[in-house]
N, C-alpha and C positions, 0 to 999 in steps of 0.2 A: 459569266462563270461556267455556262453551261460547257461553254467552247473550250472550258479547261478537262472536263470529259471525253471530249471527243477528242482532241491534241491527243491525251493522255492513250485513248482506243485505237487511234492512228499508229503511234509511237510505239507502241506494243506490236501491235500485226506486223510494224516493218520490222523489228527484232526477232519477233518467234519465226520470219522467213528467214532470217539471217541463222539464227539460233533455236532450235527448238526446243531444248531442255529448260527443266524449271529451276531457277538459282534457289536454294534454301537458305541462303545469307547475302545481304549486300554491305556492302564495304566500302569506307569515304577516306580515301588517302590525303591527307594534310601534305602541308608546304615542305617541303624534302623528303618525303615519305613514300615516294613514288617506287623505287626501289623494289618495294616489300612488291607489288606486281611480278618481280622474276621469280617467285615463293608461288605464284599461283601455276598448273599447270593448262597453259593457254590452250581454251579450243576456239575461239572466236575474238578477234577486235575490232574496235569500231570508233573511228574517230568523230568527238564531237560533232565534226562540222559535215557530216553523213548523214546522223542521224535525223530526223524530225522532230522541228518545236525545239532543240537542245541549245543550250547557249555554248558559247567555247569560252574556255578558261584563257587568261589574260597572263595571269601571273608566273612569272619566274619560280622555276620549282614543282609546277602543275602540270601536267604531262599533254591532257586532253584526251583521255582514250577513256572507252569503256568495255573493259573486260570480263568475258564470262571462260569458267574453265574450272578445274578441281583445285580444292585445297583442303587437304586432308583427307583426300577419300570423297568430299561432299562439294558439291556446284555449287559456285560462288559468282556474283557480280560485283566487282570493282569499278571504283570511280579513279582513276589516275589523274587528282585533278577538278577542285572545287569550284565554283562559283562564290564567290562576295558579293554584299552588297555595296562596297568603295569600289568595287568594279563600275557601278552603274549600275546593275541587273535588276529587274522589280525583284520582289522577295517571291511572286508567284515563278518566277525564273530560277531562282536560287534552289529553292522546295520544287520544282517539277523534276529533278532524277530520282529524288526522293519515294514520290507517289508514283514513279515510273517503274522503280523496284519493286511498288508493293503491288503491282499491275502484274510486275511476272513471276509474283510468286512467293517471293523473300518471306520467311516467318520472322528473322532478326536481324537487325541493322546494328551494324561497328564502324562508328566514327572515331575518327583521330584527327588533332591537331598539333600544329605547333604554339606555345601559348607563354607568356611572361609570367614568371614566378613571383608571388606578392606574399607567401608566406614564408618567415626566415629561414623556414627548415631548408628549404628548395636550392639543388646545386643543377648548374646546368646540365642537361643530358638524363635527366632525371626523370621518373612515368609518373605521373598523376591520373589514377582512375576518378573519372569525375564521376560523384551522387548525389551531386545537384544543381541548381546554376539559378546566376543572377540575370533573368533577362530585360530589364530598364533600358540597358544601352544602348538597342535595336528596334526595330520594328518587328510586331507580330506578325507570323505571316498568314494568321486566320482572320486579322480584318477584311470587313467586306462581306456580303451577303455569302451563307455558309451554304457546302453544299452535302446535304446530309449525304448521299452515296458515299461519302467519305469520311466523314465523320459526324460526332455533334455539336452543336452550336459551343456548349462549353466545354473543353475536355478537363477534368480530372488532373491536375499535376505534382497531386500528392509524390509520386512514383516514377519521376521521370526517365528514371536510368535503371535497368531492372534491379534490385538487389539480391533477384537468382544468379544473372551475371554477372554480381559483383563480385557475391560468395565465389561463386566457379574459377574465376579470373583470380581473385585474391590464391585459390587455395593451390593454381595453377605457376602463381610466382612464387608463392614458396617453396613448393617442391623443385621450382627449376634454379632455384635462390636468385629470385631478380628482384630487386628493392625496389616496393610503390609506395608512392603515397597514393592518400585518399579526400576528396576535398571538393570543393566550390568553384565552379568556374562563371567568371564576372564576363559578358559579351561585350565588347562595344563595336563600332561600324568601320572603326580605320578612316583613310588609311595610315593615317599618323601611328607612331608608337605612343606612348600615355606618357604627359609629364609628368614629376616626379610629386606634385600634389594628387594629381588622379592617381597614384598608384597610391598613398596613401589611403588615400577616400575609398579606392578599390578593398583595400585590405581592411578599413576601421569598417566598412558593411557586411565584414565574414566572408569572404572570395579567397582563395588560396593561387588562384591565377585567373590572367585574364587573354583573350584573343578576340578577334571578329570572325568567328565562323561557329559551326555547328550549332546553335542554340537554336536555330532557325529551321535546320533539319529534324533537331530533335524533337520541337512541338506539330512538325505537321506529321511525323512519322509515329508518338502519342497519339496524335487526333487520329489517325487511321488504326491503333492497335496493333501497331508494331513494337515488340521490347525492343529497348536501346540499351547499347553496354558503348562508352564513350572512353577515349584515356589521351589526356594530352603529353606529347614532349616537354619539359621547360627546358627552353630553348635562349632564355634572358633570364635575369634577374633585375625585377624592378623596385626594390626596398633595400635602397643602401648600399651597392653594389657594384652598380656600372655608373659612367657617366652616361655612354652613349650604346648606342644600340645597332645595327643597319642588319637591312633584307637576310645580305652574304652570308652574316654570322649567325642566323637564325637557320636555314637551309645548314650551313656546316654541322650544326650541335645537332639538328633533327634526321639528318644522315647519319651522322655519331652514335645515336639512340636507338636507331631503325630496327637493328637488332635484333632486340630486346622486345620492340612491341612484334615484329615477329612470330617469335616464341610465344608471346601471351594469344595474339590472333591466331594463328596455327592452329593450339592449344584447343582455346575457347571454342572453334567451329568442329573440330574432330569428338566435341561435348554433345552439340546442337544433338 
């Protein structure tokens, strides 16, 4: 684990040659969402498969870049372009852009996903700020001997998602009148979509959606004392709804959306 410090020290010095400004926000673009990148105004990019120690993204929808540049006036780091673990990837692969952000600098991390609606209110195209989450589905990514530089053995997750940025965000779609809901998001690993008993079971546990990503960012970016402010697309409906589901039509509805989280990211960083 030592050697995930040094990776981490490595991967830093070759960016701040690349980049030498400090990002005060880093930023996790979900599956169709890549987009919102032409919102940022570019001074540097940097393809996955450049970097050091970095994985490259697989999935359709996922751009593979890492972007640093203004957004709102304030430096920003974007991910165009996540890691799963139904990729393959360890979970220490998945969480290292994560603790790579908070290497240069990042005081708040904004993830988004694309994610399956489990509670009825939910229409496709739809934002869900997540304040809280069911993580059962997946693996933690703090097993394994801890390593305090980075955090502590147990963290805290009373608070996972800041509720300063929820407030912020919340008081920001109302004044722009963008309709959110607010809610639970249930993890699991993919890459199947849920059958239609799991998305009951997802829902009878209190989850308002569900997806395979970010849960995993959000506890090692906690363990390090990063605030998180999270919001997924519903991009499906899984209670009563659809029969079927596919990739396509997921990517279509979270481009649909794209929008709109825009406007709330924009928003929220021009806050920071």
């Amino acid at each position: 684990m030592a050697d995930l410090i040094a990776q981490l020290n490595e991967t830093t010095a070759f960016i701040r040659k690349q980049y030498p400004h400090e990002p005060v926000a880093g930023i996790v673009l979900g599956s169709g969402l890549g987009d919102f990148a032409s919102q940022i105004e570019i001074e540097k990019e940097l393809d996955y498969r450049d970097i050091p120690h970095f994985p490259t993204s697989t999935v359709e929808g996922h751009k593979g870049k890492l972007i640093f540049g203004k957004l709102s006036g304030k430096r920003v780091v974007a991910m165009a372009g996540r890691f799963h673990f139904y990729e393959g990837y360890s979970v220490e692969a998945i969480t290292f852009p994560i603790r790579l952000m908070k290497f240069l600098g990042i005081k708040v991390l904004l993830l988004s996903n694309a994610a399956g609606g489990v509670n009825p209110a939910h229409k496709v195209g739809d934002l869900m700020i997540i304040n809280d989450h069911i993580s059962f589905g997946t693996l933690n990514p703090l097993i394994g001997k801890n390593i305090e530089q980075l955090g502590p053995r147990f963290p805290d997750m009373s608070e996972p998602y800041s509720k300063s940025l929820i407030a912020k965000a919340k008081a920001i779609a109302n004044k722009q009148q963008i309709p959110v809901h607010e809610g639970v998001y249930f993890v699991v690993t993919g890459p199947t979509f849920e059958t239609k008993a799991e998305y009951k079971m997802i829902h009878l546990l209190g989850a308002d959606a569900v997806g395979m990503s970010t849960v995993q960012e959000n506890i090692v970016a906690v363990h390090m004392g990063l605030p998180v402010f999270a919001i997924s697309v519903i991009t499906d409906l899984g209670i009563g709804h659809q029969e079927t589901i596919t990739h396509e039509e997921v990517l279509r509805a979270a481009k649909n959306a794209e929008p709109k989280l825009s406007i709330l990211f924009k928003e929220l960083i021009a806050e920071i």
